[in-house]
C-alpha positions as CSV (number, residue, x, y, z in Angstrom):
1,X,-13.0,5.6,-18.9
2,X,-13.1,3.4,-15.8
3,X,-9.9,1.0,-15.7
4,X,-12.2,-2.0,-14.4
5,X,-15.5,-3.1,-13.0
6,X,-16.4,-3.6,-9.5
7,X,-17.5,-7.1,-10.6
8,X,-17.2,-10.3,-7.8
9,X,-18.8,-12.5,-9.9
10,X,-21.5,-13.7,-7.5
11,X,-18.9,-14.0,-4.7
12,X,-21.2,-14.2,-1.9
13,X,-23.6,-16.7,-3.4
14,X,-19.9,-18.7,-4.4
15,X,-18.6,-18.4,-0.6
16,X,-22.2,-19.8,0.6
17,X,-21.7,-23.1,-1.5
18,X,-18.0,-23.4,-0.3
19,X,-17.1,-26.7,1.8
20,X,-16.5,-25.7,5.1
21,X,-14.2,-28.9,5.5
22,X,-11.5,-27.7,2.7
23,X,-8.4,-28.0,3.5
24,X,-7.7,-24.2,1.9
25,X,-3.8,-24.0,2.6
26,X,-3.6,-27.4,0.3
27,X,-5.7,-26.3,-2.2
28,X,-4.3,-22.9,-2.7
29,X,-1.1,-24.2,-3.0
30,X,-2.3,-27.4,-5.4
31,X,-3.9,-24.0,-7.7
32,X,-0.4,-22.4,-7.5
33,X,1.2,-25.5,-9.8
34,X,-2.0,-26.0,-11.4
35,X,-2.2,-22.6,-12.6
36,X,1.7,-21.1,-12.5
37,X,0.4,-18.9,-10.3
38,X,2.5,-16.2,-8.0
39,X,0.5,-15.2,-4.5
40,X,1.6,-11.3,-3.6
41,X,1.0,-10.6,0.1
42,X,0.6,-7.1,1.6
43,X,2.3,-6.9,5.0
44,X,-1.2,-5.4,5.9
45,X,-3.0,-8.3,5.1
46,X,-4.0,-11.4,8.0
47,X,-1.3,-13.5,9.0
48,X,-2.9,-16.7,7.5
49,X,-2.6,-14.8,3.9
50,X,0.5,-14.1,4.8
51,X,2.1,-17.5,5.4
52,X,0.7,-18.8,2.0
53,X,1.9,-16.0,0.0
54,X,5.3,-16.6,-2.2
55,X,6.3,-12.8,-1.4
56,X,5.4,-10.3,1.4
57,X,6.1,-6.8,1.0
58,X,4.9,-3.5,0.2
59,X,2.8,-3.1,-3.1
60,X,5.6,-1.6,-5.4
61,X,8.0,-4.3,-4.7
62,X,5.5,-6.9,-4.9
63,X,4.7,-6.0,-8.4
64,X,8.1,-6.0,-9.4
65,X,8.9,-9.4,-7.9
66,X,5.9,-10.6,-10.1
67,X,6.9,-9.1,-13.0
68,X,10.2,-10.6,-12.4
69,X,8.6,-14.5,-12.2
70,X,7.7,-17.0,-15.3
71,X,4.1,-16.9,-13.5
72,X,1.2,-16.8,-15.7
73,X,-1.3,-15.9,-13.0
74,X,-0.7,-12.8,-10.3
75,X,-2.8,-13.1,-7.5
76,X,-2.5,-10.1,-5.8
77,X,-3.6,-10.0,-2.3
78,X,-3.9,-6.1,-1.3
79,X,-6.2,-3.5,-3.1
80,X,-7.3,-2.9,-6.1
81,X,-4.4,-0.1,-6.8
82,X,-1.9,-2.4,-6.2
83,X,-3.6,-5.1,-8.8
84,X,-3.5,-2.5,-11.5
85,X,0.3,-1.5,-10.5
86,X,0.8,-5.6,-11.2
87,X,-1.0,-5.4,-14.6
88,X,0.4,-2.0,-15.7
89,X,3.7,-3.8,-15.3
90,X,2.9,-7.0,-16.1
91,X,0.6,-6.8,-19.3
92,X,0.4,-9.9,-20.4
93,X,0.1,-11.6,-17.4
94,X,-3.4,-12.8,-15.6
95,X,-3.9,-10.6,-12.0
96,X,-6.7,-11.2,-9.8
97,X,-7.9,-10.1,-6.3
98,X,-9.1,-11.8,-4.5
99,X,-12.2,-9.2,-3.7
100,X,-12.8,-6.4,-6.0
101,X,-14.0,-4.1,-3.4
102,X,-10.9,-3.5,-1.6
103,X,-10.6,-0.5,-2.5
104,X,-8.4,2.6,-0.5
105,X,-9.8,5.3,0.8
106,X,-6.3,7.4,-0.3
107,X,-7.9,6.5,-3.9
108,X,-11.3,7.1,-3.7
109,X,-10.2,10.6,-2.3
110,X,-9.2,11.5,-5.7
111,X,-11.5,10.7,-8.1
112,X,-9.7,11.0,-11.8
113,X,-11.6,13.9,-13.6
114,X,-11.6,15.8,-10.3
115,X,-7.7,15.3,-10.9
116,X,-7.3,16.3,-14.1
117,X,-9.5,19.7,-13.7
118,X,-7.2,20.2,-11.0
119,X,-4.1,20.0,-13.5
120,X,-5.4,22.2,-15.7
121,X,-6.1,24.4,-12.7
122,X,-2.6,24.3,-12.5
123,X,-0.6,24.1,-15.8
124,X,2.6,25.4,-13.9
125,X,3.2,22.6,-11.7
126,X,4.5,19.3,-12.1
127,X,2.5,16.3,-10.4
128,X,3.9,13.7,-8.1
129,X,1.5,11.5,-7.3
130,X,1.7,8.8,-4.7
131,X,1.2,5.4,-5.7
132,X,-1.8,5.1,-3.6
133,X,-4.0,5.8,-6.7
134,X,-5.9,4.6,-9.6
135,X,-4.3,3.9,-13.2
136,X,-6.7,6.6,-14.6
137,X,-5.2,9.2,-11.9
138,X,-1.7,7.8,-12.8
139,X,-2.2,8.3,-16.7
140,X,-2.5,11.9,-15.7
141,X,0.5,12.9,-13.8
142,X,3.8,13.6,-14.4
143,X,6.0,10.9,-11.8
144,X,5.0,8.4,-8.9
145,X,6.4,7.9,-6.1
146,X,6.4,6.0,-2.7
147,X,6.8,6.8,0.8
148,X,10.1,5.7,0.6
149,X,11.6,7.4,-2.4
150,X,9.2,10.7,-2.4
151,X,11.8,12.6,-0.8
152,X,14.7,11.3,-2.4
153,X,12.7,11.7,-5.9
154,X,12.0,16.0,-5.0
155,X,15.4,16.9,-4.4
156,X,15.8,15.8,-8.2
157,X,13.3,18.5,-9.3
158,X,14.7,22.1,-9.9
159,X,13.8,24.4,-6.7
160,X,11.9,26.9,-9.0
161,X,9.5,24.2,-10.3
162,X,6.3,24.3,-8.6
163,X,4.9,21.5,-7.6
164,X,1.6,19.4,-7.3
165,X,1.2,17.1,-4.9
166,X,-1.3,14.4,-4.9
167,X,-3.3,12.2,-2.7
168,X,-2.0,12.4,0.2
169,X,-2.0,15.6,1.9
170,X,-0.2,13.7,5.1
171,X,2.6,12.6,2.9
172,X,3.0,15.4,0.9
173,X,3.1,17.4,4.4
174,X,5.8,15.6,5.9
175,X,7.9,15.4,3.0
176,X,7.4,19.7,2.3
177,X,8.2,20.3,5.9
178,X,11.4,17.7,5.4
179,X,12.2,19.1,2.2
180,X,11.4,22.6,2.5
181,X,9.8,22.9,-1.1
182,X,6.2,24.7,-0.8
183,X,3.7,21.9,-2.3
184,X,0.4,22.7,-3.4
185,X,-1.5,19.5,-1.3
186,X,-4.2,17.6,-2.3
187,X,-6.8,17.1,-0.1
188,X,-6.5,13.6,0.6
189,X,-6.2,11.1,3.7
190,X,-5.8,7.4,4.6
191,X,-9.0,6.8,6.5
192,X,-6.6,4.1,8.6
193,X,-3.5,6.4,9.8
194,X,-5.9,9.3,10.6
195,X,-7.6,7.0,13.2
196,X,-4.2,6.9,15.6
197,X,-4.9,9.3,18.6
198,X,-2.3,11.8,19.8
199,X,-3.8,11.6,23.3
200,X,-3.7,8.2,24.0
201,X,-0.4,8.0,21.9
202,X,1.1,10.0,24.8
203,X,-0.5,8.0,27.5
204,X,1.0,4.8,25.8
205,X,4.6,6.3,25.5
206,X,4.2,7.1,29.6
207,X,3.5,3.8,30.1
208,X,7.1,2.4,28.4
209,X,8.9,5.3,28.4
210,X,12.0,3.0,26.5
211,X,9.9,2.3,23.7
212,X,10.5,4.0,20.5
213,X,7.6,5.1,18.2
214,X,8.0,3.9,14.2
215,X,5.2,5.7,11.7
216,X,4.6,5.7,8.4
217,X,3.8,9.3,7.0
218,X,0.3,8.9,5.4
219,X,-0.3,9.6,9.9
220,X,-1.2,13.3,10.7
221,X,1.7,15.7,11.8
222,X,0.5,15.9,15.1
223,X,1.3,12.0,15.3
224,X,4.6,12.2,13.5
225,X,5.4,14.6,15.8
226,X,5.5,11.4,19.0
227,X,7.5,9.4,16.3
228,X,11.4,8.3,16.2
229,X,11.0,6.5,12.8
230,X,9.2,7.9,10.1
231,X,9.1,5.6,7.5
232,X,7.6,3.3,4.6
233,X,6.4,-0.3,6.1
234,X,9.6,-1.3,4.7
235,X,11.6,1.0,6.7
236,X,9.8,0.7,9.9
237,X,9.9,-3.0,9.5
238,X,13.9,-2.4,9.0
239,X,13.3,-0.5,12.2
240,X,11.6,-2.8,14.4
241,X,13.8,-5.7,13.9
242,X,17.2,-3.3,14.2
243,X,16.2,-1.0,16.6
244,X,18.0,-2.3,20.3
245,X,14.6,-1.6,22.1
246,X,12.7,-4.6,23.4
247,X,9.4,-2.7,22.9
248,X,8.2,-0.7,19.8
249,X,5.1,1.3,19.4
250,X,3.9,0.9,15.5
251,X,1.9,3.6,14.0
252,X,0.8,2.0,11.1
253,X,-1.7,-0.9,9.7
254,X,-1.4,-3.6,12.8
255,X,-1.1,-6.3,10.4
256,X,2.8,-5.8,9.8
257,X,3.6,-7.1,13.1
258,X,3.1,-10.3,12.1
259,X,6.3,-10.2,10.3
260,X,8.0,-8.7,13.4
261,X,7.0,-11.3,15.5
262,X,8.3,-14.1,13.2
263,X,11.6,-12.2,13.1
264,X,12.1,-10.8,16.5
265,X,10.2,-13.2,18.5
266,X,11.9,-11.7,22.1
267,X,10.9,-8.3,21.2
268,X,7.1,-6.4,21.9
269,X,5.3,-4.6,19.6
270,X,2.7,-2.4,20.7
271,X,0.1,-1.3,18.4
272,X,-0.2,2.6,18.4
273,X,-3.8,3.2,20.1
274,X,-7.1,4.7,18.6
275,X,-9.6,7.4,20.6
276,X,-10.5,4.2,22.3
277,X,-7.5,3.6,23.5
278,X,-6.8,0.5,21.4
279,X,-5.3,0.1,18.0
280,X,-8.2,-2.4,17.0
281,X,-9.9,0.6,15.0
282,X,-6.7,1.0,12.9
283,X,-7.5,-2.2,10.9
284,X,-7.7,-1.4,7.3
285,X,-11.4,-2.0,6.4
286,X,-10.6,-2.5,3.3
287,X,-7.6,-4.9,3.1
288,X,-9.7,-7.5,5.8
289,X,-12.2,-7.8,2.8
290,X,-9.6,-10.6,1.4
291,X,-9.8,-13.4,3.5
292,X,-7.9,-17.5,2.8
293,X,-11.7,-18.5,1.5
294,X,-11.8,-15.3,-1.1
295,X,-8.1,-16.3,-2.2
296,X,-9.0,-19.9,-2.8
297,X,-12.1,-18.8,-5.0
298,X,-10.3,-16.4,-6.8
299,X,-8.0,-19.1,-7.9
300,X,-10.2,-21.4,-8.6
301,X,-12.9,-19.6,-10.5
302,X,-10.0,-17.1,-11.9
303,X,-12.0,-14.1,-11.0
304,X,-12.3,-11.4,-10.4
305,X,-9.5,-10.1,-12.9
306,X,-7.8,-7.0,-13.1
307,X,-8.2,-4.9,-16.7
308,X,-6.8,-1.7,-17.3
309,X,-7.5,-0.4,-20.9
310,X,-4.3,-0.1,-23.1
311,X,-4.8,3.5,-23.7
312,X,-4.7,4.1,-19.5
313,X,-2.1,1.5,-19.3
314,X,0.5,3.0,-21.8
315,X,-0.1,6.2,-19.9
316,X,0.4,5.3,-16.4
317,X,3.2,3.1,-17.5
318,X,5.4,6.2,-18.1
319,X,4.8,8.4,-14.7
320,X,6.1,4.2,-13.0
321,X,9.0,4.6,-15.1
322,X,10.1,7.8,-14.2
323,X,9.7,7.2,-10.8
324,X,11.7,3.8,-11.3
325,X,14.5,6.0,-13.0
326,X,14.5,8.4,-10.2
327,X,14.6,6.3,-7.5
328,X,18.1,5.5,-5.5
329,X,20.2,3.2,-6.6
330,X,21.2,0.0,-4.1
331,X,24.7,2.4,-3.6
332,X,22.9,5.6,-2.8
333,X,19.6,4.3,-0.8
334,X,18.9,5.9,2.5
């Protein structure tokens, strides 16, 4: 059963009849009151989206910090993975995005009955699946994780237990090589990270030799190989800002350096290039389908809204928990 419907309610005919003289910022945050609503940000979405947003993080915390508010209304300003994490936690709350069709590549890589044949394939093994997924794929493993509690979360599991590692075969590498456990990988990839350039990530390290490289492991090996930091946007926001260097390379979505720049306005961040030779190619395709226009709509029009069936929901809801009671503690976090 599909957890929603790739349904934008007529947004492009809605966008056409839009004032181009709104003020947007004022009326987004007139909608917030109106409608007790909570804005979630993804530090890979535009700046603009950014600044209006009540929290800016990564799409685990976000949900949390939205489950945590008296908001009626999430608006979740990311994918559509993220929006069902927000309703699987958040049941009885409202969610909407702001356009259905941002969508993940790390998702559409592993469609859900592909994933469940592949279980049965392999009865043996326990799944960890990374959050970058649909609810139908979550109702059918075993834990979640993150890129920042994924290792922390496998050296809980016995060393005899096989196990299943799912979408992302990037991850899942680094964190087996790391770890040392032999994972059985699916065959998945963020279109986005796979676009950095080992070439021309050398050429740019030549050029500031005292610049540190930061990278979040959905990149290939070969790029994680250049890096100093490997880490979640979290941690290699952590990074940038602690890190002594006045330049950093970032191998990830561009968009987090906004939040550098705000914080560590003397330093230089440098985008990790593409083939090209520039990093403008690492954009996520999909998280630049939201725009301050598609927010304002979404609020106003309350649409398009996340569903996820109950049945889905209930399920998915466990493999979050156990991931939530796995992961380190405040005391114990790396």
């Amino acid at each position: 059963m599909s957890t929603l419907v790739l349904d934008n309610n007529n947004l492009e005919g809605r966008l056409e009849k839009l004032d181009p003289t709104l003020d947007l910022v004022a009326e987004i945050n007139r909608l917030k009151k109106e409608k007790n609503a909570v804005v979630l940000a993804h530090y890979y979405q535009e700046a603009a989206i950014q600044e209006i947003a009540d929290f800016v993080g990564d799409s685990l915390d976000l949900s949390r910090k939205a489950a945590a508010t008296d908001a009626d209304v999430i608006v979740f300003c990311g994918v559509r993975f993220m929006a069902e994490v927000a309703k699987i936690l958040s049941p009885e709350k409202t969610v909407i995005l702001p356009d259905m069709e941002a969508g993940c590549s790390l998702e559409d890589s592993c469609p859900p009955e592909d994933f469940a044949k592949f279980r049965r394939q392999h009865p043996d093994h326990i799944s960890l699946t990374y959050i970058n997924c649909s609810a139908a794929v979550k109702a059918e493993t075993d834990i979640i994780v993150t890129s920042s509690n994924a290792e922390y979360i496998i050296s809980q599991i016995p060393e005899d237990q096989p196990i299943l590692f799912a979408p992302d075969k990037h991850l899942g590498g680094y964190i087996a090589r790391k770890t040392g456990r032999d994972m059985l990988l699916w065959d998945g990839s963020c279109i986005v990270h796979e676009q950095f350039s080992e070439r021309e990530l050398i050429k740019l390290k030549a050029q500031h030799p005292d610049a540190p490289v930061a990278a979040h492991p959905e990149c290939p090996a070969h790029i994680l190989d250049h890096a100093d930091l490997v880490g979640s946007t979290s941690k290699i926001l952590e990074f940038a800002l602690n890190d002594p260097a006045e330049k950093i390379i970032i191998a990830t979505e561009p968009h987090i350096m906004h939040q550098m720049q705000k914080a560590a306005p003397h330093k230089t961040f440098i985008g990790a290039p593409g083939a090209d030779g520039n990093c403008g190619c690492n954009n996520c395709p999909f998280m630049e389908l939201n725009n301050m226009e598609k927010l304002y709509l979404c609020m106003r029009d309350m649409t398009p809204q996340i569903e996820v069936p109950e049945d889905i929901r209930t399920r998915a809801l466990r493999p979050l928990e156990k991931m939530l009671e796995m992961s380190p503690t405040p005391a114990n976090k790396n």
